[in-house]
Structures are given as C-alpha cells and as structure tokens.
mmCIF file of the C-alpha atoms, coordinates in Angstrom:
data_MODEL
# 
_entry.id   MODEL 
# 
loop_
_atom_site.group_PDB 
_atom_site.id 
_atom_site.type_symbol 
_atom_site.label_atom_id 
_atom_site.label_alt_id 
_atom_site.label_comp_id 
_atom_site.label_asym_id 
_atom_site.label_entity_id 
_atom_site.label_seq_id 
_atom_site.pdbx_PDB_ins_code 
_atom_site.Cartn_x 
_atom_site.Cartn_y 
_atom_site.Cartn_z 
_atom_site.occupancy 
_atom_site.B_iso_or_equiv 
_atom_site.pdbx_formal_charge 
_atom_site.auth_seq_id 
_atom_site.auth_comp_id 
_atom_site.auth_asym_id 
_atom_site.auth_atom_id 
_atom_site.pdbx_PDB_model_num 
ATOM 1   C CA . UNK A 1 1   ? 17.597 12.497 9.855   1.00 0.00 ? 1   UNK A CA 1 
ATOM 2   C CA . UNK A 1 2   ? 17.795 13.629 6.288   1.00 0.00 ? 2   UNK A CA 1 
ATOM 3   C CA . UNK A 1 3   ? 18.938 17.015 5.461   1.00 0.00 ? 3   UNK A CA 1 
ATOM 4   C CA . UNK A 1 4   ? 17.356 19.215 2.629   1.00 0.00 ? 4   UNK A CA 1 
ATOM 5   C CA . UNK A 1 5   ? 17.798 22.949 1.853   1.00 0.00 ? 5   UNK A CA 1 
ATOM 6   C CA . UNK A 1 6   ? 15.661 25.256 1.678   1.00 0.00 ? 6   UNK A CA 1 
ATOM 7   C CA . UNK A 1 7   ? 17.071 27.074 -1.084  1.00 0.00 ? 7   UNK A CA 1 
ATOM 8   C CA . UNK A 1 8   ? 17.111 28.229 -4.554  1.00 0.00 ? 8   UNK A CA 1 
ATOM 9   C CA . UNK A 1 9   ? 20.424 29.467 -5.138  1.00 0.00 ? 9   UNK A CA 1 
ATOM 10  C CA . UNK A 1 10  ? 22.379 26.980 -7.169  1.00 0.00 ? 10  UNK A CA 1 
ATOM 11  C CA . UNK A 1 11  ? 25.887 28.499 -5.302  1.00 0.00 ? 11  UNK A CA 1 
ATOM 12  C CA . UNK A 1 12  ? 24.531 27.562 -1.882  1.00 0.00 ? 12  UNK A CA 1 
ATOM 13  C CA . UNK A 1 13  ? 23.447 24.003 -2.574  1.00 0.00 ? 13  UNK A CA 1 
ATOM 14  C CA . UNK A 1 14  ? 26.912 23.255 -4.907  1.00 0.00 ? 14  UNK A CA 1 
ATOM 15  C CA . UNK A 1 15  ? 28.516 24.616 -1.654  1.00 0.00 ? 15  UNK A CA 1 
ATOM 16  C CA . UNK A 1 16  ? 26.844 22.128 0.900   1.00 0.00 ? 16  UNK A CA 1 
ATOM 17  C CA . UNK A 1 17  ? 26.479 19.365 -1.282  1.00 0.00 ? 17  UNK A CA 1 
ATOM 18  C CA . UNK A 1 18  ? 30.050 19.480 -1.689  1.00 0.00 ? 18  UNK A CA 1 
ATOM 19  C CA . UNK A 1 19  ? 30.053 18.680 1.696   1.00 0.00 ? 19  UNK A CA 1 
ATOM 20  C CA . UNK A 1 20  ? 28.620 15.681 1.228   1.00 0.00 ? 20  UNK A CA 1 
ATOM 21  C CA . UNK A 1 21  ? 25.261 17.149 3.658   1.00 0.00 ? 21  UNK A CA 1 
ATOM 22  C CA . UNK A 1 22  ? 22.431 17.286 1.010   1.00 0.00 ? 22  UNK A CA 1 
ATOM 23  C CA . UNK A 1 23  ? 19.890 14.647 0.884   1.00 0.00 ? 23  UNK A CA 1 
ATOM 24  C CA . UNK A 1 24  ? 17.878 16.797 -1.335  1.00 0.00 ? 24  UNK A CA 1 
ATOM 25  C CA . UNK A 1 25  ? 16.436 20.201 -1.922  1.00 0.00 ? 25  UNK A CA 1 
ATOM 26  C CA . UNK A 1 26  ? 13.248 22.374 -1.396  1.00 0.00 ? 26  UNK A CA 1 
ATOM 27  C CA . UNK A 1 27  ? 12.393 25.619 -3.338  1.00 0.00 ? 27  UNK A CA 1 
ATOM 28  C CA . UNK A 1 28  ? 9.286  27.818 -3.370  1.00 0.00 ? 28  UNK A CA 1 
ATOM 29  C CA . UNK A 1 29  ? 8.068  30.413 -5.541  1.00 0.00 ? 29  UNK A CA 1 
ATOM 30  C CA . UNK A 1 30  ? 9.203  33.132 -3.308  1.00 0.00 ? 30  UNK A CA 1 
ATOM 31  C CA . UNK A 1 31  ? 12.651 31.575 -3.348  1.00 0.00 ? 31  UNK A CA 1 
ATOM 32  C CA . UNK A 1 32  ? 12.891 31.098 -6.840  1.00 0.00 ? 32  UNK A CA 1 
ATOM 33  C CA . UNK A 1 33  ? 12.247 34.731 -7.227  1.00 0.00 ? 33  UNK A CA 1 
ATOM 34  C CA . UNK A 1 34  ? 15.039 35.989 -5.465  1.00 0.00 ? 34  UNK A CA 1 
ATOM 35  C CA . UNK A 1 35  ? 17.256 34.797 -7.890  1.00 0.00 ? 35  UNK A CA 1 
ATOM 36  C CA . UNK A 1 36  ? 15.824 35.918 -10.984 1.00 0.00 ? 36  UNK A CA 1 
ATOM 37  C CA . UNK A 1 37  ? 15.524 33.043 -13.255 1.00 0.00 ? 37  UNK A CA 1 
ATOM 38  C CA . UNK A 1 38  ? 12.745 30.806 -13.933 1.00 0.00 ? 38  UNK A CA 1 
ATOM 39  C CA . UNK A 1 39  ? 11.769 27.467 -12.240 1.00 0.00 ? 39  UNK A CA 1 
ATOM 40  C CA . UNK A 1 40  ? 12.061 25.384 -15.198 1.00 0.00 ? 40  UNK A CA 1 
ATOM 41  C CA . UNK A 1 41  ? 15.902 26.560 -15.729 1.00 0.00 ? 41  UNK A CA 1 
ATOM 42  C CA . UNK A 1 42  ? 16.745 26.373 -12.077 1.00 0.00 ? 42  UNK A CA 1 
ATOM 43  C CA . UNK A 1 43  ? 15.205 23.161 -10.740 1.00 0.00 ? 43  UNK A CA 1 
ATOM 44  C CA . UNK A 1 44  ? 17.054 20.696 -14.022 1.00 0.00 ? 44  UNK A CA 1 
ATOM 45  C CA . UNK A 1 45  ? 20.192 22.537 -12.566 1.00 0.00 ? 45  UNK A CA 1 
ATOM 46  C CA . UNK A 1 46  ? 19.321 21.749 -8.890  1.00 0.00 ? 46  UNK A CA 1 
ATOM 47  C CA . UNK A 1 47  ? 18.900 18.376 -9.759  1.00 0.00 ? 47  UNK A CA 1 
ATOM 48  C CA . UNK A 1 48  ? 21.800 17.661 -11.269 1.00 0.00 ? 48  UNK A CA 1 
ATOM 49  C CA . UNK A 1 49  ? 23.762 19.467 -7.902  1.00 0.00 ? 49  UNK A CA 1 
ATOM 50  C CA . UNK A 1 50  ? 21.941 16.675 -5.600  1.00 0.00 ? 50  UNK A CA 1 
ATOM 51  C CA . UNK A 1 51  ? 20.717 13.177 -5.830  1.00 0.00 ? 51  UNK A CA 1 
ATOM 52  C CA . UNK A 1 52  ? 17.858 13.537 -3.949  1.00 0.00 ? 52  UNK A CA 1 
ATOM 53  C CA . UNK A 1 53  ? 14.375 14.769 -3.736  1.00 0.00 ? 53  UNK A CA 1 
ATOM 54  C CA . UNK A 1 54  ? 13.954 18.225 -5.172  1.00 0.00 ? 54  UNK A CA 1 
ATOM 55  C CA . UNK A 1 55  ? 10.522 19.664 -4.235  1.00 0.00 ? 55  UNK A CA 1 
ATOM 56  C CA . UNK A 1 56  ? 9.162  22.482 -7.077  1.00 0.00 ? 56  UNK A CA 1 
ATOM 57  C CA . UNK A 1 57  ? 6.139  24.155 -5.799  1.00 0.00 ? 57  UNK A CA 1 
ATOM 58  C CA . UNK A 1 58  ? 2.743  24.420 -8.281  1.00 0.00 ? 58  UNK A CA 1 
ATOM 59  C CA . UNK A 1 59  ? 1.194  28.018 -8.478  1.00 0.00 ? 59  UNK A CA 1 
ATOM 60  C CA . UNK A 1 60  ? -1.697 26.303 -9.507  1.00 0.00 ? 60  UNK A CA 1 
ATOM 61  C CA . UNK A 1 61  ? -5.207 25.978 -6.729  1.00 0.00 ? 61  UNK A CA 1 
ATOM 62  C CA . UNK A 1 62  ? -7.498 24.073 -8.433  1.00 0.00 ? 62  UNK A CA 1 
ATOM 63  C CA . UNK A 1 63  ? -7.606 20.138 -8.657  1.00 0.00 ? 63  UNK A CA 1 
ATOM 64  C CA . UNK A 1 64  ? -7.427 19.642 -12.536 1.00 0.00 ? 64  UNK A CA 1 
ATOM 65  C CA . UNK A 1 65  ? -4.482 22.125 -12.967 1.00 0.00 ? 65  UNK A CA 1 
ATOM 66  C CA . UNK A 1 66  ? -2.466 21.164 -10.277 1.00 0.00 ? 66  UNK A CA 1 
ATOM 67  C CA . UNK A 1 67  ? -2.139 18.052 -11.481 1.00 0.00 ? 67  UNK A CA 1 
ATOM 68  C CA . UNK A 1 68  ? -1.429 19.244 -14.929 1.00 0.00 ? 68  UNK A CA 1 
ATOM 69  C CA . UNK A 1 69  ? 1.062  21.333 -13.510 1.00 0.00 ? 69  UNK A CA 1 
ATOM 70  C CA . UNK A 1 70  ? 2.170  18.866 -11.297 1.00 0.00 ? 70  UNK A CA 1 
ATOM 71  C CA . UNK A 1 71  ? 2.804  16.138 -14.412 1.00 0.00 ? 71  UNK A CA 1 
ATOM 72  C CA . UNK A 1 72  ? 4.722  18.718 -16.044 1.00 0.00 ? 72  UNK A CA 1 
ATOM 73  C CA . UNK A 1 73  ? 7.352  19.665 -13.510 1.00 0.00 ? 73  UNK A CA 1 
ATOM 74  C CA . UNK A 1 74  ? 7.803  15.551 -12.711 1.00 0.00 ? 74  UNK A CA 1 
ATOM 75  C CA . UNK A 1 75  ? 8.970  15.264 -16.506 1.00 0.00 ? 75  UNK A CA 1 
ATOM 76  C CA . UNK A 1 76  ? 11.717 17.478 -15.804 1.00 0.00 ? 76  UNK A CA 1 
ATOM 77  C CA . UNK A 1 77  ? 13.359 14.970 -13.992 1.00 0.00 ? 77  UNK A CA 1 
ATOM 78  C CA . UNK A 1 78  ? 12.623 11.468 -11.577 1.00 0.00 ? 78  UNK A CA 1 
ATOM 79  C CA . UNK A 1 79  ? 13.731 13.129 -8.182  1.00 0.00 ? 79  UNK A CA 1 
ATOM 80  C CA . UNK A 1 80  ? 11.687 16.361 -8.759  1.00 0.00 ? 80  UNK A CA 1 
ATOM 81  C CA . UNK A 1 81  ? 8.852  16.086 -5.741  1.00 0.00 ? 81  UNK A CA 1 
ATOM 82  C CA . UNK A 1 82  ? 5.887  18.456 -6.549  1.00 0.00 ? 82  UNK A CA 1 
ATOM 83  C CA . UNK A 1 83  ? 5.215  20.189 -3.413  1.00 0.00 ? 83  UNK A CA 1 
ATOM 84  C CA . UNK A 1 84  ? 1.288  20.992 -3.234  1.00 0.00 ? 84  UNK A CA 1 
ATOM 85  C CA . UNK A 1 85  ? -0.967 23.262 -0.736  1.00 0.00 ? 85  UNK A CA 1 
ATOM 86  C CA . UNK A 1 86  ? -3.020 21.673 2.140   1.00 0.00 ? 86  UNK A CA 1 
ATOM 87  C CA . UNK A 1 87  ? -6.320 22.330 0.871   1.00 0.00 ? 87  UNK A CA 1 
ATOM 88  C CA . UNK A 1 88  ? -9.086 20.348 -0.314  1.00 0.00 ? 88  UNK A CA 1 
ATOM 89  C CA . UNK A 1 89  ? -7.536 20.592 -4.270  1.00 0.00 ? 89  UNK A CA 1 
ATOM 90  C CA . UNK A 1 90  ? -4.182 20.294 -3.078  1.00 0.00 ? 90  UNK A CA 1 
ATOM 91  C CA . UNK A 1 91  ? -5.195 16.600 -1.427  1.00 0.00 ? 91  UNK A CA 1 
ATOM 92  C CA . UNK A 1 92  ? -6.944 15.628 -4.344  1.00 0.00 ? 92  UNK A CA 1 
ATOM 93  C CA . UNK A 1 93  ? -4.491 16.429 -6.445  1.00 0.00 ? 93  UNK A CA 1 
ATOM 94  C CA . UNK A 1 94  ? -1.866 14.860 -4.290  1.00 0.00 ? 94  UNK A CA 1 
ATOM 95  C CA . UNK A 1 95  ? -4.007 11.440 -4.389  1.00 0.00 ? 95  UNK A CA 1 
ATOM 96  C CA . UNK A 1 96  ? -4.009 11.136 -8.244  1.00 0.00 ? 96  UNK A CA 1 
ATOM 97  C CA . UNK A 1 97  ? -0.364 12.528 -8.345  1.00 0.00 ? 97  UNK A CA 1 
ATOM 98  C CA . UNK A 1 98  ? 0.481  9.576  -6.001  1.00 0.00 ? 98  UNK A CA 1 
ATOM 99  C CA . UNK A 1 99  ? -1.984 7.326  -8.020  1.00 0.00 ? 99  UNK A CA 1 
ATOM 100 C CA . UNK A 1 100 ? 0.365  7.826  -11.411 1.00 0.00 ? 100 UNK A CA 1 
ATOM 101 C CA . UNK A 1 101 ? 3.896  7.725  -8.758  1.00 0.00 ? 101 UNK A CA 1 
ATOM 102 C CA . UNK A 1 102 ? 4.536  10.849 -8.606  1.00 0.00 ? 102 UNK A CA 1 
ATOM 103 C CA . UNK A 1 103 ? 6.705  11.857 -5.106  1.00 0.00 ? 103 UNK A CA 1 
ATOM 104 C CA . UNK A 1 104 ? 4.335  14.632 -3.417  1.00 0.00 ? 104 UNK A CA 1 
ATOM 105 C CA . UNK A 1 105 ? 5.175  17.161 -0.781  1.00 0.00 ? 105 UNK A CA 1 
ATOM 106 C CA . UNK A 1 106 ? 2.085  18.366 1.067   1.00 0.00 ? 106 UNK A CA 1 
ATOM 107 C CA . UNK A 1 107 ? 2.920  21.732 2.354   1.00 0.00 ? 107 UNK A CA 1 
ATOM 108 C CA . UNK A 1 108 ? 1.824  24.955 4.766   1.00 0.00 ? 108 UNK A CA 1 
ATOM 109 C CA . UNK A 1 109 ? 0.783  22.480 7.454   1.00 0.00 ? 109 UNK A CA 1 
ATOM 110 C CA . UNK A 1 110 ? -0.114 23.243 10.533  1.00 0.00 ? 110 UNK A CA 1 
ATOM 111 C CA . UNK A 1 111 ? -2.328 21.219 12.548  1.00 0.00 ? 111 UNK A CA 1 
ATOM 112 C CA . UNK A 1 112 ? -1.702 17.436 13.406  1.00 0.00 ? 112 UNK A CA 1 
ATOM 113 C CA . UNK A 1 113 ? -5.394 16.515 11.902  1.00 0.00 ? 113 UNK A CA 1 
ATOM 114 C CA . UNK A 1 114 ? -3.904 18.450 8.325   1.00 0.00 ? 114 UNK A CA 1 
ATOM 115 C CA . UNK A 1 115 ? -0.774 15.934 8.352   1.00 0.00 ? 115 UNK A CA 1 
ATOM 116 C CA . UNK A 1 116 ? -3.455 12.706 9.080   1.00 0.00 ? 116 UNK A CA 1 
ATOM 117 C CA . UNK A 1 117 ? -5.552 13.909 5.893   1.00 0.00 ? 117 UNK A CA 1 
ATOM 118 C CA . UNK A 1 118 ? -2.409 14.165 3.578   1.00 0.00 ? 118 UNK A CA 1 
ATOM 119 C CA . UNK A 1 119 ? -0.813 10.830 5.134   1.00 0.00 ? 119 UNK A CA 1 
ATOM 120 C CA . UNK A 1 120 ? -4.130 9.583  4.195   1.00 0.00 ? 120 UNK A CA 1 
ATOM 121 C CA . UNK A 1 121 ? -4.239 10.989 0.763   1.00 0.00 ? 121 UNK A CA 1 
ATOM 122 C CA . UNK A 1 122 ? -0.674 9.061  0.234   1.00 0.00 ? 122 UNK A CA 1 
ATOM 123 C CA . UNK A 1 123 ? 1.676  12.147 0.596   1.00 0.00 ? 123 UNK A CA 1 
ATOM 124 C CA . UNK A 1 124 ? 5.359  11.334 0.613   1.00 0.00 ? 124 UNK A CA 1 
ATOM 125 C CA . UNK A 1 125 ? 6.523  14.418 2.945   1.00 0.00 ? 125 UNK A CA 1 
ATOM 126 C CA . UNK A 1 126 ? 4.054  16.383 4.785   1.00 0.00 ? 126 UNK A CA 1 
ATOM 127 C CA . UNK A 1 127 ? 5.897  19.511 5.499   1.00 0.00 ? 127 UNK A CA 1 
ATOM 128 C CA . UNK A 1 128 ? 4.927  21.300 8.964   1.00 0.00 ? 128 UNK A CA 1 
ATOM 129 C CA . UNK A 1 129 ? 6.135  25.045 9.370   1.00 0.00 ? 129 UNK A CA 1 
ATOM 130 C CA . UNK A 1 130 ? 7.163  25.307 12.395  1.00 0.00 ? 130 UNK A CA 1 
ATOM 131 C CA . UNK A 1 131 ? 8.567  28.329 12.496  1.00 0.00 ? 131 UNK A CA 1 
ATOM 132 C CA . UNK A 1 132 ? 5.352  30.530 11.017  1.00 0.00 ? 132 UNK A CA 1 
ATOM 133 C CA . UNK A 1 133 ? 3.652  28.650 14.562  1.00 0.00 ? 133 UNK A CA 1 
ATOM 134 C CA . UNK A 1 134 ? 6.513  30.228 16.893  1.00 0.00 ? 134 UNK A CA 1 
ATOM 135 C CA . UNK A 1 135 ? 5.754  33.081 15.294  1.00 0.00 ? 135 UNK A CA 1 
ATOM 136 C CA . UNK A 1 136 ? 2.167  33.136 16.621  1.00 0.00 ? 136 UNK A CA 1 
ATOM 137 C CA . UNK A 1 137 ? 3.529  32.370 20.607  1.00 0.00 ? 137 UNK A CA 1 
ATOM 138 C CA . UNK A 1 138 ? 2.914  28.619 20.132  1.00 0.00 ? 138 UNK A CA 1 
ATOM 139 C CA . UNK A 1 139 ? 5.371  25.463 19.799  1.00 0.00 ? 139 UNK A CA 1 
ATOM 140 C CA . UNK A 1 140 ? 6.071  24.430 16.402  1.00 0.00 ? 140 UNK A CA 1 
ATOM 141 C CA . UNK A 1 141 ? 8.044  21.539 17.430  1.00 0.00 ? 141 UNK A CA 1 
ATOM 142 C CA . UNK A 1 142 ? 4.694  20.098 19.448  1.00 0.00 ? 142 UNK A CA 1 
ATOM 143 C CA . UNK A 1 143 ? 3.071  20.064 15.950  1.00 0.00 ? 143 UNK A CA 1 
ATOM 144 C CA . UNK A 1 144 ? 6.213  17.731 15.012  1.00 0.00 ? 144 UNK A CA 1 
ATOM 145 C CA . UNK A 1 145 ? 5.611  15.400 17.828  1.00 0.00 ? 145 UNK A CA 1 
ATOM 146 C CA . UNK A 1 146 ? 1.609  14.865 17.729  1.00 0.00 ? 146 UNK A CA 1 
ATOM 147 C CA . UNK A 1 147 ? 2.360  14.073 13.937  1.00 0.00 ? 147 UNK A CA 1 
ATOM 148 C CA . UNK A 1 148 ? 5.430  11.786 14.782  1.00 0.00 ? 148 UNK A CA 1 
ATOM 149 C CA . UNK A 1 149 ? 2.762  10.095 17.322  1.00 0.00 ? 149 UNK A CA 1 
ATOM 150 C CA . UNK A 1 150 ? 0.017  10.041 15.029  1.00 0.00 ? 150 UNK A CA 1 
ATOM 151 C CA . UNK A 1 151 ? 2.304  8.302  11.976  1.00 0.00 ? 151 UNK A CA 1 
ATOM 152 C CA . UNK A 1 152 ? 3.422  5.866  14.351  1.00 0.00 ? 152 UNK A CA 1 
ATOM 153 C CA . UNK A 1 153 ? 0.440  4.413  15.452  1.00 0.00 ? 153 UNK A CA 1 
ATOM 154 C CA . UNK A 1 154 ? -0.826 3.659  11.931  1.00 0.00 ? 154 UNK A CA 1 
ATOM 155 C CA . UNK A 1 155 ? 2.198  2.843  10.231  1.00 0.00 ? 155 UNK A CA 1 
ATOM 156 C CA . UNK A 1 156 ? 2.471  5.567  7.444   1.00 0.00 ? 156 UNK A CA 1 
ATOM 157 C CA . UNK A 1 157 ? 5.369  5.715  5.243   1.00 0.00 ? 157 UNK A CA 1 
ATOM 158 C CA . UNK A 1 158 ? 4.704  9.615  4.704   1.00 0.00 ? 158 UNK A CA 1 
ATOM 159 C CA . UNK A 1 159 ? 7.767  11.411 5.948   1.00 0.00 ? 159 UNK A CA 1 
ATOM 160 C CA . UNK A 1 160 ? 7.938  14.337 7.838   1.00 0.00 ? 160 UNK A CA 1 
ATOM 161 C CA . UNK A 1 161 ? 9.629  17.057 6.472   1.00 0.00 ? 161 UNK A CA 1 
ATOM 162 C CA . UNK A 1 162 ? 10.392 19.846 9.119   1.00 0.00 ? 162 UNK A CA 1 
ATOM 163 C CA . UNK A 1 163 ? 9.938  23.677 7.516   1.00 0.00 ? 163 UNK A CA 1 
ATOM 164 C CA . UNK A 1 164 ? 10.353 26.927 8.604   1.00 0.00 ? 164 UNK A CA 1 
ATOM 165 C CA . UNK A 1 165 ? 13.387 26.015 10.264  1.00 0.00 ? 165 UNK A CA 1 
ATOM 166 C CA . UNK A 1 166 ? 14.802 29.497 12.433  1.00 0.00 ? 166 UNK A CA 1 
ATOM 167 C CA . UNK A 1 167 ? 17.493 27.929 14.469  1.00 0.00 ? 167 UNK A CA 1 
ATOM 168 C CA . UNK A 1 168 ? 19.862 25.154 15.275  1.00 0.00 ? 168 UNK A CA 1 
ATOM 169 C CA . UNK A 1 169 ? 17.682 23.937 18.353  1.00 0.00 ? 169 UNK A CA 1 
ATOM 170 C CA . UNK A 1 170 ? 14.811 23.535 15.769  1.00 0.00 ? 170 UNK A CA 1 
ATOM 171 C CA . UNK A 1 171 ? 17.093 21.049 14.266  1.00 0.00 ? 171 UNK A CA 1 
ATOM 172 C CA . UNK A 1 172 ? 18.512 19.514 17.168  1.00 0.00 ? 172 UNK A CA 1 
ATOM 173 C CA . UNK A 1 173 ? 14.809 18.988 18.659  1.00 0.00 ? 173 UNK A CA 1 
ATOM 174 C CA . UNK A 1 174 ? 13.488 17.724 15.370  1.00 0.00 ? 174 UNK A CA 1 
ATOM 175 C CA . UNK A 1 175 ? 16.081 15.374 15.295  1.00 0.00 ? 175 UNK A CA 1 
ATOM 176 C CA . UNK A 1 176 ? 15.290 14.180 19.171  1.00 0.00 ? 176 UNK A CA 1 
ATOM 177 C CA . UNK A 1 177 ? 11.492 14.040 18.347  1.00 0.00 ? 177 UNK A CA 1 
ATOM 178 C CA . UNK A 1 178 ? 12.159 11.916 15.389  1.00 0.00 ? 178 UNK A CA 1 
ATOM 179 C CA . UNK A 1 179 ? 11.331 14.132 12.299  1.00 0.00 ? 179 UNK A CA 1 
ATOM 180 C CA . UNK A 1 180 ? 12.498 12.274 8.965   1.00 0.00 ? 180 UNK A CA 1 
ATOM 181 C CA . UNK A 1 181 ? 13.565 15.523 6.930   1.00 0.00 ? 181 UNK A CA 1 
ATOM 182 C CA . UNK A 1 182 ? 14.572 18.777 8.345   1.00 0.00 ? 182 UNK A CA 1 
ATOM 183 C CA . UNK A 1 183 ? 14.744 21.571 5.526   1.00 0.00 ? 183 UNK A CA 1 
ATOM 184 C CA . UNK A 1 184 ? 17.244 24.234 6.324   1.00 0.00 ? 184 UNK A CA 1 
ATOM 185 C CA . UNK A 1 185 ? 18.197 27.787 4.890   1.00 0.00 ? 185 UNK A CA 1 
ATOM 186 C CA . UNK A 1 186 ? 21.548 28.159 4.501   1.00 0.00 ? 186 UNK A CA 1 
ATOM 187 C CA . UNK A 1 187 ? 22.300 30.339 7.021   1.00 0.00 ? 187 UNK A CA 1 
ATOM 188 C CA . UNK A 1 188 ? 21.302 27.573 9.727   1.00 0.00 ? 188 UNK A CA 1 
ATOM 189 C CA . UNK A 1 189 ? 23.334 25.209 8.159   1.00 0.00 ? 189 UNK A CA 1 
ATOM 190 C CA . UNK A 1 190 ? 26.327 27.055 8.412   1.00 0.00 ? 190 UNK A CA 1 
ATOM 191 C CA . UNK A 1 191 ? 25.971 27.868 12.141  1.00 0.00 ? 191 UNK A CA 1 
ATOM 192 C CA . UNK A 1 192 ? 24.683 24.121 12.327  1.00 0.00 ? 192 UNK A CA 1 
ATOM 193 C CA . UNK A 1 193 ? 28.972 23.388 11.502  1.00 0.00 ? 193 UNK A CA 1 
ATOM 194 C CA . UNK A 1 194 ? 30.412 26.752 13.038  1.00 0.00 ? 194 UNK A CA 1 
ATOM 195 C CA . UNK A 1 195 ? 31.093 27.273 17.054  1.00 0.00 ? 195 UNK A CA 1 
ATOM 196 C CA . UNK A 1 196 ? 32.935 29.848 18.587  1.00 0.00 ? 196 UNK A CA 1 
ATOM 197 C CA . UNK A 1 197 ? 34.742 27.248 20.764  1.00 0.00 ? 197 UNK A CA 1 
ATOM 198 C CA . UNK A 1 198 ? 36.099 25.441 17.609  1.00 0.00 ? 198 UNK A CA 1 
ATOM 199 C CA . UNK A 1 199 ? 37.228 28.290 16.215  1.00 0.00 ? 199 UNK A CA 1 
ATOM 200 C CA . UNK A 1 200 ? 39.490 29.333 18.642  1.00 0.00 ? 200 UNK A CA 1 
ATOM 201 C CA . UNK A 1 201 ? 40.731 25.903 19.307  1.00 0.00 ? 201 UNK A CA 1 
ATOM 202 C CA . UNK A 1 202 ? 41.586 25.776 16.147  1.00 0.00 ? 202 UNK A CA 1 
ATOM 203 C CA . UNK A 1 203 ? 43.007 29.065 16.388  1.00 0.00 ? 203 UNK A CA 1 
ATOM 204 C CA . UNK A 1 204 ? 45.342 27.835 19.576  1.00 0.00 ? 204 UNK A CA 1 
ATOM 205 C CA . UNK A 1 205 ? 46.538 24.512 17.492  1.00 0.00 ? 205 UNK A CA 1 
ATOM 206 C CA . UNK A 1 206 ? 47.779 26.581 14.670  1.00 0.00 ? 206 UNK A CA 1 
ATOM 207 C CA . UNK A 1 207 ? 49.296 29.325 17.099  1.00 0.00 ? 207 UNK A CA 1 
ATOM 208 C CA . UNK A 1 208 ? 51.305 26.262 18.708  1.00 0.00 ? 208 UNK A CA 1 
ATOM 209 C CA . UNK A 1 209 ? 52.175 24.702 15.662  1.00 0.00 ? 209 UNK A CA 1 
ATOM 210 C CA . UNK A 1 210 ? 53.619 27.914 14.021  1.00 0.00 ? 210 UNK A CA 1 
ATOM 211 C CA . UNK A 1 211 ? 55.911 28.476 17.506  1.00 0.00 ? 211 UNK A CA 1 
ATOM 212 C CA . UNK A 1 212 ? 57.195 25.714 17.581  1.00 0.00 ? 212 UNK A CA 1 
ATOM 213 C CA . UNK A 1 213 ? 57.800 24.430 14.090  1.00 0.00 ? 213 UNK A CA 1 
ATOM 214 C CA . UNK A 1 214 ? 59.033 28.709 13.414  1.00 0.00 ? 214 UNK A CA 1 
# 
C-alpha cells in the first residue's frame, strides 16, 4: 500500500520523506491555509520534497472552470493530481481532465455507487473519507471494502485512496482490505513508527550497554 500525507506543511513532508515513507502528497484548501502561504508557492515546493503524486484541490464548482482551474495547477508540474468534488461538475470535469491526461483525484466520497460513477468517469484515485462516516456511527472502512469489491469485478485501474484517516487501525485495516493509497496526517504517521514497548526496549539495550561498557 502506498503512503501519502495529508499535509501541507513543507517541514512535515521533508521530515517523512526523509524517511524514505512518501509515495506522494495530498493538500486541501483548509490545509493550505494553516500555513499561510498560497497554493501556487507551496505545491512547486511539495513537489520537489516527493516524487510522487501531489493532489492540489480546485475551489472551483462549475464544469468549465474546474477544468480551467484544473489545466492550470497541472502546468505547475507532471506529478501534481488535481483533486476534484464528487458532484455532477466535478465528474465532468474529471472526464475531460482525464481526456487531455491529466491524473485526477475524485474526492468527499462516500457511498460505494459515488466511487462506481468516478471509476467510470476515468478517475485515477477516488478518495473515500472514512473518518467523516465514523463520525456519523457508521463504518468507514465498509465503504473501503464494497469499493475494493466493486473495482475488482470490473477491472478498474482507479485507485483507492483512503482519507480521513483518525488512527493506526484505519491504516492497518485499509491495508488488510486492500486499499491502494492510504493518506495520513502526520500525527498518525508518527504513532504508525512509535510503540511504547520499543521504546523501553530500547531504553533497556542502552541501559546495558552503558553498564557494562562504563
């Protein structure tokens, strides 16, 4: 399973992708605003931290400016992914974004019929939030698996792209159900490497090692 994250802050995704842990990135206007500069000066830099997709969001709802919009962010550079809303525009749009090879994103899903319409209208990720569903006392992760189903049967190359990622265990079940992306906030994908019991083995081996070699 890929790894993406869900991020705009360029300090965060140097950090991971340091690591070696980024297959890509995904922003959102609401993430982009937190750190006070502008998408067109942050997503370039994001780019050139990770070789990967790098999703920019449209503001645009309408068909014709979407994919105006859309045209423009893709010249920024070729791993930029426009990430588009799941309505009747945002398909369109996605269709003749696809149409001139332009990566799409189809995002704010949340039914499996939603992810059949944009793997139908040629999305390259459809990105379902699970979390927002746990939210509402349902199972996001049975969203994941009707869709994983539903790709399978019919052979589509869109990818899913797990959002609204809360916890590890989203993860880990996303990764068991088959998911081909899971986007993760930074916090998760520091306690995705961190556990207490590692820690404090560590902790004992460098105890032992300083009373012996002391």
């Amino acid at each position: 399973m890929k790894f993406f994250l869900d991020t705009a802050d360029l300090v965060e995704i140097r950090r991971f992708a340091e690591m070696g842990l980024l297959d890509g990135v995904t922003t959102n206007p609401s993430l982009i605003a937190k750190t006070g500069k502008s998408r067109e000066e942050l997503i370039p830099a994001i780019c050139e931290a990770v070789d990967g997709p790098i999703s920019a969001e449209v503001i645009a709802t309408d068909r014709p400016t979407i994919i105006e919009e859309g045209l423009k962010l893709a010249e920024i550079h070729h791993n930029v992914t426009i990430k588009v809303p799941l309505t009747e525009d945002g398909l369109a749009a996605c269709r003749e974004l696809t149409a001139q090879t332009v990566k799409v994103n189809v995002t704010l899903c949340f039914t499996p019929v939603q992810a059949l319409l944009a793997a139908k209208a040629g999305a390259t990720f459809i990105s379902p939030f699970i979390g927002r569903l746990d939210d509402l006392g349902m199972t996001g992760l049975d969203l994941v698996e009707d869709i994983r189903e539903i790709y399978d049967n019919y052979q589509f190359a869109t990818e899913i792209l797990v959002a609204s990622v809360r916890s590890p265990q989203h993860v880990r079940y996303a990764a068991k159900i088959g998911a081909d992306v899971c986007t993760i906030p930074p916090k998760v994908m520091g306690q995705l490497i961190h556990h207490p019991l590692t820690d404090l083995g560590l902790e004992k081996f460098l105890a032992d090692f300083a009373r012996t070699n002391g």
